[in-house]
Biopython code that builds the backbone (N, CA, C, O; Angstrom):
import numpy as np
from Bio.PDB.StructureBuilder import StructureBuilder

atoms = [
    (1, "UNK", "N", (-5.988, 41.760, 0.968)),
    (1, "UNK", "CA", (-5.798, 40.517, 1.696)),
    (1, "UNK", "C", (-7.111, 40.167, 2.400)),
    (1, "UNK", "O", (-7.801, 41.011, 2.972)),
    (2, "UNK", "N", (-7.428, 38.791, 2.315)),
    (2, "UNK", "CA", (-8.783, 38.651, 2.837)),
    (2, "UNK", "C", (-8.840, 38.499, 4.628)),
    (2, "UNK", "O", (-7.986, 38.088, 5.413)),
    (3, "UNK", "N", (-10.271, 39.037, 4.857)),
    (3, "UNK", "CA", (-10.042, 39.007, 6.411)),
    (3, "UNK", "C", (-10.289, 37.905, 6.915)),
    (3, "UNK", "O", (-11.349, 37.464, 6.471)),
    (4, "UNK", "N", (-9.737, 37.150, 7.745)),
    (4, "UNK", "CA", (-9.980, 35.656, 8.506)),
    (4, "UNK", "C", (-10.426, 35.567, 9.732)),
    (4, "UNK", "O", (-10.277, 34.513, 10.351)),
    (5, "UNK", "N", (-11.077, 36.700, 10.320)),
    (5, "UNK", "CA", (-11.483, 37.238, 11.854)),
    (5, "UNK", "C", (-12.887, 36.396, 11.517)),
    (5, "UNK", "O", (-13.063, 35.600, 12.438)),
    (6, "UNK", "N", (-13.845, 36.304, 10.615)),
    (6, "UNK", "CA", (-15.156, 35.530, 10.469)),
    (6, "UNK", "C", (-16.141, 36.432, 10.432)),
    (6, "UNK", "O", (-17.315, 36.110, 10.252)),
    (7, "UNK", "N", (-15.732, 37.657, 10.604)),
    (7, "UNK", "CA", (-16.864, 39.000, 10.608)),
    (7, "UNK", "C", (-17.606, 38.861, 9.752)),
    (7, "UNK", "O", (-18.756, 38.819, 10.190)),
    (8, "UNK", "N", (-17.525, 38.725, 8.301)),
    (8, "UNK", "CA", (-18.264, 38.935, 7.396)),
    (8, "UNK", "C", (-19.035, 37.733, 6.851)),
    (8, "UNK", "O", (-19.718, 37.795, 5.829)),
    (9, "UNK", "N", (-18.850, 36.406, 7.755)),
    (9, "UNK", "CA", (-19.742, 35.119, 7.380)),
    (9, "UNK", "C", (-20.859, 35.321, 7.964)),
    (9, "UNK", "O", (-21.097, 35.914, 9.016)),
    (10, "UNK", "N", (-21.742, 34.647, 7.020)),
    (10, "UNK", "CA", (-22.808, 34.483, 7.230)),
    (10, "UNK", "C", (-23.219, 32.938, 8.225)),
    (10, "UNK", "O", (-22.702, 31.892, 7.831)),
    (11, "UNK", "N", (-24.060, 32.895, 9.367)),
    (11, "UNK", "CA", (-23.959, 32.129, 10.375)),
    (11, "UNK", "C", (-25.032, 31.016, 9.154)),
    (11, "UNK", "O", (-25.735, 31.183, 8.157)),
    (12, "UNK", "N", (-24.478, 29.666, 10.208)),
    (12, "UNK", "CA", (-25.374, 28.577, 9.183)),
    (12, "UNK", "C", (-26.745, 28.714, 9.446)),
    (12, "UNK", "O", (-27.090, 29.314, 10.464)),
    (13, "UNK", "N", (-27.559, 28.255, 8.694)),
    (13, "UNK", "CA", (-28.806, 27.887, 9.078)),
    (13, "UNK", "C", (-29.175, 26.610, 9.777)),
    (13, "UNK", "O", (-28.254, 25.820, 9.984)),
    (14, "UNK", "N", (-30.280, 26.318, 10.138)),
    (14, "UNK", "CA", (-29.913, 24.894, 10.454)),
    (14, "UNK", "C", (-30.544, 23.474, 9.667)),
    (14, "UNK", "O", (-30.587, 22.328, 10.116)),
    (15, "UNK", "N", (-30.947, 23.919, 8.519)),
    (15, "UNK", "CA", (-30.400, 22.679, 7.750)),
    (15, "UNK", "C", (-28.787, 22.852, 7.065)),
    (15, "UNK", "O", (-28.325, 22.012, 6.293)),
    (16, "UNK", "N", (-28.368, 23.544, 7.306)),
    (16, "UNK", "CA", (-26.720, 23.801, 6.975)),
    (16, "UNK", "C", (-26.239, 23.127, 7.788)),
    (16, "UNK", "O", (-25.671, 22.142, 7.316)),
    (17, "UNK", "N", (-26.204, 23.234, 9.012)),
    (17, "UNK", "CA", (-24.896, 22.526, 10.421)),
    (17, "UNK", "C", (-25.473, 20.825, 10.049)),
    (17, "UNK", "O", (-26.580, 20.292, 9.974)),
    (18, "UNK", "N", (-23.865, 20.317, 9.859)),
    (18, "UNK", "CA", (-23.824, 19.092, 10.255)),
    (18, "UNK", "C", (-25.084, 18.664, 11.688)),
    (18, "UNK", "O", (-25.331, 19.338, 12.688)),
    (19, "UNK", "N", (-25.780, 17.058, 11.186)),
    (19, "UNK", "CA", (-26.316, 16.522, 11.731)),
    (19, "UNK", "C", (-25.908, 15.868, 13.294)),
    (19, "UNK", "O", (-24.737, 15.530, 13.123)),
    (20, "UNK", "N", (-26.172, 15.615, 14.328)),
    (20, "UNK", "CA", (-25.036, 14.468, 15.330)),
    (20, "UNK", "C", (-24.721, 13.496, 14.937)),
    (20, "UNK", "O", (-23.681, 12.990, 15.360)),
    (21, "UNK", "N", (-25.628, 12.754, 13.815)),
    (21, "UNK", "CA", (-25.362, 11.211, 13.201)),
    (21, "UNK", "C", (-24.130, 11.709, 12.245)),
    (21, "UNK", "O", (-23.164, 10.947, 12.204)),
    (22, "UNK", "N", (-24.070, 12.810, 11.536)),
    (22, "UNK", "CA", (-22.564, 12.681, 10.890)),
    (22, "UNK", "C", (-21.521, 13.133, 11.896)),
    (22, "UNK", "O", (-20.513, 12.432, 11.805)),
    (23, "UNK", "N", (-21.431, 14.099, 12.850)),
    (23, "UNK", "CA", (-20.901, 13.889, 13.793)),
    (23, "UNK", "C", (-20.144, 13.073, 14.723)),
    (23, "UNK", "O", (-18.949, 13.313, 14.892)),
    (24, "UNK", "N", (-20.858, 11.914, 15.483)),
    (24, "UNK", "CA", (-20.973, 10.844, 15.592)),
    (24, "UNK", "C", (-20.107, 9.966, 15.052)),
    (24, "UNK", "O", (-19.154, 9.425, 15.612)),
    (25, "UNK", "N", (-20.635, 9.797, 13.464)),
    (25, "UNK", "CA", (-20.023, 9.186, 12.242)),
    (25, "UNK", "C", (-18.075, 9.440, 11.959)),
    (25, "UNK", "O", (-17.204, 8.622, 11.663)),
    (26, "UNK", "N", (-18.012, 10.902, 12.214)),
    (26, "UNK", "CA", (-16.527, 11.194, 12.130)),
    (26, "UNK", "C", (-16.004, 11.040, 13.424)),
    (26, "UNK", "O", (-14.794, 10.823, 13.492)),
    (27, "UNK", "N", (-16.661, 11.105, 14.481)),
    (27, "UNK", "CA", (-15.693, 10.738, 15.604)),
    (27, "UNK", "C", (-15.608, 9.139, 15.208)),
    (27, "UNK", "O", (-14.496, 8.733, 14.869)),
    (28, "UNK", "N", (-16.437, 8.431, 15.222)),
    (28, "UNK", "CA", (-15.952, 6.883, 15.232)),
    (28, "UNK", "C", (-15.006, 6.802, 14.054)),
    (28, "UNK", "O", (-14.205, 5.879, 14.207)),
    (29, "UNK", "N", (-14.884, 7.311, 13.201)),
    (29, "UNK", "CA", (-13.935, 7.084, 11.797)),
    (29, "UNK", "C", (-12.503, 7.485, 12.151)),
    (29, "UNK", "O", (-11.566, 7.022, 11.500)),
    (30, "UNK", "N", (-12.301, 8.356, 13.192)),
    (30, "UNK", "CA", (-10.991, 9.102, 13.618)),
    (30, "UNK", "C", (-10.691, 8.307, 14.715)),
    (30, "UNK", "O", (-9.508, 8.360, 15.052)),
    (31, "UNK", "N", (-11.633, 7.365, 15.571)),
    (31, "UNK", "CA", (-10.804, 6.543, 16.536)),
    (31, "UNK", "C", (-10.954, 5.143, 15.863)),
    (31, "UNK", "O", (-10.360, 4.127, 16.225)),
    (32, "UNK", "N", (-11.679, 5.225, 15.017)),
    (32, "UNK", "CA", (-10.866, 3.884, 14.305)),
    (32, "UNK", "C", (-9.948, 3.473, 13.523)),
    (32, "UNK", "O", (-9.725, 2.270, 13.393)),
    (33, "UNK", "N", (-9.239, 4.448, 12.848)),
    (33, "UNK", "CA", (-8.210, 4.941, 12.090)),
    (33, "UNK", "C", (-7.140, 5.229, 13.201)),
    (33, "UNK", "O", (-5.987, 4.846, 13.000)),
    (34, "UNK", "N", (-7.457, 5.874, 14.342)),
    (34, "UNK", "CA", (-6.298, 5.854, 15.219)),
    (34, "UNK", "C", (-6.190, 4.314, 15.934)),
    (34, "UNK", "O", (-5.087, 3.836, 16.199)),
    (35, "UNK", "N", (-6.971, 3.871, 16.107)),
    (35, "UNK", "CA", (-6.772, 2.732, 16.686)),
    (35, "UNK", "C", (-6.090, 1.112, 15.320)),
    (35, "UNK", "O", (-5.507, 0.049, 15.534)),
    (36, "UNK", "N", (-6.488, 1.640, 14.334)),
    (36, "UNK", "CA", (-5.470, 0.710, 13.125)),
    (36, "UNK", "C", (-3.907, 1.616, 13.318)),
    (36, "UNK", "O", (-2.755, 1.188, 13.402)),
    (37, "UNK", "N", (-4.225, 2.434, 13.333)),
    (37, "UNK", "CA", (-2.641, 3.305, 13.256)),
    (37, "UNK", "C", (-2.069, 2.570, 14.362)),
    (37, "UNK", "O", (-1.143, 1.875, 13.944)),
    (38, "UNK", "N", (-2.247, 2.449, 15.581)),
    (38, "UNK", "CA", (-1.452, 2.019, 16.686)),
    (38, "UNK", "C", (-1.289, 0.479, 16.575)),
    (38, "UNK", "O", (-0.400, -0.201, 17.086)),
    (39, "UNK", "N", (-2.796, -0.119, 15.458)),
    (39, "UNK", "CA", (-1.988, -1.366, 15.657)),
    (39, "UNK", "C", (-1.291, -1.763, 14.640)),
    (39, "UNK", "O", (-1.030, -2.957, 14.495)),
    (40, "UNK", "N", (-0.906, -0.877, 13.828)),
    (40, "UNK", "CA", (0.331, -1.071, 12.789)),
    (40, "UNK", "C", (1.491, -0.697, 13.279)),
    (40, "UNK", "O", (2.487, -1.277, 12.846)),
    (41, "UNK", "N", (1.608, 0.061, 14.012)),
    (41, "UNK", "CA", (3.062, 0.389, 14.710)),
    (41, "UNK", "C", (3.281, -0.742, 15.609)),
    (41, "UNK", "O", (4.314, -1.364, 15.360)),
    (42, "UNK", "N", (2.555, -1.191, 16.629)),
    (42, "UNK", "CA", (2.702, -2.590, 16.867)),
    (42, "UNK", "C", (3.023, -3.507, 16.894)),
    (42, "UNK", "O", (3.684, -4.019, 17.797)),
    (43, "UNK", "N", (2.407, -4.322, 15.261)),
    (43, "UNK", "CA", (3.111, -4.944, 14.931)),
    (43, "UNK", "C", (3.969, -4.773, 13.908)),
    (43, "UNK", "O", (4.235, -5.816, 13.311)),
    (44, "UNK", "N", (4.672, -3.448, 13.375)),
    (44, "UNK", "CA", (6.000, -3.215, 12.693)),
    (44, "UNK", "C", (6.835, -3.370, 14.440)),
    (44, "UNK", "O", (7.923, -3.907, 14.229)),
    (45, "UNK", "N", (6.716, -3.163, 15.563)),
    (45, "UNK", "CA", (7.529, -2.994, 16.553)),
    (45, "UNK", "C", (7.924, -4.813, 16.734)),
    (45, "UNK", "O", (9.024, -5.346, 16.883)),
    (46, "UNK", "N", (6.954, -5.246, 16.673)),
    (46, "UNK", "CA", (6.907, -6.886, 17.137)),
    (46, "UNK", "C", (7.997, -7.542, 15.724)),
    (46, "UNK", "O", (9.153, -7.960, 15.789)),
    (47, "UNK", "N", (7.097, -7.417, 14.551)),
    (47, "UNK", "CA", (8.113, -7.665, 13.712)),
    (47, "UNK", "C", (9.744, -7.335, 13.959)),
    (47, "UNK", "O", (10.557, -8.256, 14.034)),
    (48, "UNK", "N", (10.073, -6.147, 14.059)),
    (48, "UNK", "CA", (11.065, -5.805, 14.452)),
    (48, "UNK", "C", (12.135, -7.083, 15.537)),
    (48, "UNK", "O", (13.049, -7.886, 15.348)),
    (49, "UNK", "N", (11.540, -6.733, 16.335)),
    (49, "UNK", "CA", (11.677, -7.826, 17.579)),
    (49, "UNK", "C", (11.928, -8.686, 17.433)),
    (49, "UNK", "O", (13.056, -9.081, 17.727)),
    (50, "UNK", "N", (10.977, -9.481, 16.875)),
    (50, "UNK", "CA", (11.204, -10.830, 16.532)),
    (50, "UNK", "C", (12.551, -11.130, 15.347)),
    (50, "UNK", "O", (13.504, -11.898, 15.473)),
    (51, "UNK", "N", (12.238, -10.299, 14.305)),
    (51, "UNK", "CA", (13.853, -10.363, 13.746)),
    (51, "UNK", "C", (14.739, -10.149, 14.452)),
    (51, "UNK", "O", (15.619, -10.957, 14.154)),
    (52, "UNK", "N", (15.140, -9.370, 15.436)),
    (52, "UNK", "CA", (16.309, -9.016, 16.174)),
    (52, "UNK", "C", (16.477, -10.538, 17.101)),
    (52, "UNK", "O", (17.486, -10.561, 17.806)),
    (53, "UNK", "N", (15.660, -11.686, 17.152)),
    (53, "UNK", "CA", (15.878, -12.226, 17.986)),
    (53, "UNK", "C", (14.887, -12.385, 19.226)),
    (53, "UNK", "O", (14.405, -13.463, 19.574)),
    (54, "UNK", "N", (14.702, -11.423, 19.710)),
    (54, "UNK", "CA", (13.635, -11.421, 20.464)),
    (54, "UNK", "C", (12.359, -11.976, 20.509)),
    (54, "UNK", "O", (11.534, -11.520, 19.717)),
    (55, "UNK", "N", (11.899, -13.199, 21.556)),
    (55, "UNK", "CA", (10.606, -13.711, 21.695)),
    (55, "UNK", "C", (10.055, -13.701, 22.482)),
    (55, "UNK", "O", (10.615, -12.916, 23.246)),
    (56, "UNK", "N", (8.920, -14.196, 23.086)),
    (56, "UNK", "CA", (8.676, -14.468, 23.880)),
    (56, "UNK", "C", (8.728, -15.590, 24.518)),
    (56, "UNK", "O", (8.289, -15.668, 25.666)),
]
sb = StructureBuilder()
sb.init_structure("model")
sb.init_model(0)
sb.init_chain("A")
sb.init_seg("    ")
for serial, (resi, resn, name, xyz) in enumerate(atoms, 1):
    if name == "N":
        sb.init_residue(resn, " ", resi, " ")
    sb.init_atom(name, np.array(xyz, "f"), 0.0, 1.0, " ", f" {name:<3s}", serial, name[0])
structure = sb.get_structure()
């Protein structure tokens, strides 16, 4: 069974480790994807709403 403790990896070098610009790059991609996610629930909630009747 293989060991998963990390003992036996070899540490990166540093042209190996991710850059900060890709870094960077995936944080903005994960709050912009969360931030479409919330505004699709949104407006499936509003839709909702508004079929039930509900307006403003």
């Amino acid at each position: 069974m293989p060991d998963d403790t990390g003992a036996g990896r070899v540490p990166l070098t540093r042209t190996e480790r991710p850059t900060w610009v890709r870094r960077i790059g995936w944080l903005l991609l994960i709050w912009f994807l969360s931030v479409l996610a919330l505004a699709v629930v949104a407006g499936l909630i509003r839709l909702l709403m508004t079929s039930a009747g509900l307006t403003v």
